[in-house]
C-alpha positions in Angstrom: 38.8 168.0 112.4 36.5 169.7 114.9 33.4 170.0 111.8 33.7 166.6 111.9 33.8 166.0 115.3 30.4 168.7 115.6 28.8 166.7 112.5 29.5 163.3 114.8 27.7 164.6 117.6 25.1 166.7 115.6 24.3 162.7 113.9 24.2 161.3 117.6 21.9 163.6 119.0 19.6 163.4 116.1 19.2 159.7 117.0 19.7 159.9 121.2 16.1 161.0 121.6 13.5 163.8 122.3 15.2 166.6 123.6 13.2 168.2 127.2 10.3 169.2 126.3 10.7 172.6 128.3 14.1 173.1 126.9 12.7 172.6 123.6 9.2 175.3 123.8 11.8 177.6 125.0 14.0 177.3 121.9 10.8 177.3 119.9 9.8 180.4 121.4 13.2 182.3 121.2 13.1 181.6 117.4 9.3 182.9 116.6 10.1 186.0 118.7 13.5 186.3 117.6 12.1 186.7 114.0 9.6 189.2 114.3 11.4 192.0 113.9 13.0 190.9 110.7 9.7 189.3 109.4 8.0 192.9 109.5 10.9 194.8 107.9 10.6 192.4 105.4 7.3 192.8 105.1 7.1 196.7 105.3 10.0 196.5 102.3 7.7 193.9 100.0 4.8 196.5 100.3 6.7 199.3 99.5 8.5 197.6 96.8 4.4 195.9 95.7 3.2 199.7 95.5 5.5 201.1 93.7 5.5 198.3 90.8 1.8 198.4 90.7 1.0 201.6 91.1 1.0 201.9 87.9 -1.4 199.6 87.0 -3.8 200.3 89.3 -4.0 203.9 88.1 -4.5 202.7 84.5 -7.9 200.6 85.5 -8.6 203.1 87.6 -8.3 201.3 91.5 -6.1 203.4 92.9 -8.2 203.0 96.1 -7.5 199.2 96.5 -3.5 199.6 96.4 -3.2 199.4 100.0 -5.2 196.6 100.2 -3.3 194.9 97.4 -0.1 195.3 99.2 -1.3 194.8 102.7 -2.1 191.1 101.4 0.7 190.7 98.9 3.6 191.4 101.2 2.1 189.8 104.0 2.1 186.8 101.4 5.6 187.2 100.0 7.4 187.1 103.2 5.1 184.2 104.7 6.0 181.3 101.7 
């Protein structure tokens, strides 16, 4: 009965109007700082996991040089979409 009741209200305020604008750039905020910590571990992880699986490759054509650029942009990519 009360996840009703929360989806009742949750349905009202969708519909009640713009929340404060202050109140809402400080939500905003909270959640794109909140996340950066776990966006770059995620990101550190997808390059690691990148260089290992294409290591590989690379060596075989010989461009063993650009693998940390491959994986800088690949796991910045991976963890962006």
């Amino acid at each position: 009965m009360e996840f009703l009741h929360f989806v009742r209200r949750a349905f009202v305020a969708q519909f009640s109007g713009l929340p404060p604008r202050d109140e809402f750039v400080r939500h905003a905020l909270d959640a794109g700082v909140g996340s950066l910590p776990l966006l770059t571990l995620l990101t550190v992880f997808a390059g690691m996991n990148l260089s290992v699986q294409a290591y590989g490759t690379f060596v075989r054509f010989g461009g063993q040089d650009l693998l940390g650029l491959f994986c800088g942009v690949g796991g910045s990519a991976s963890c962006t979409r």
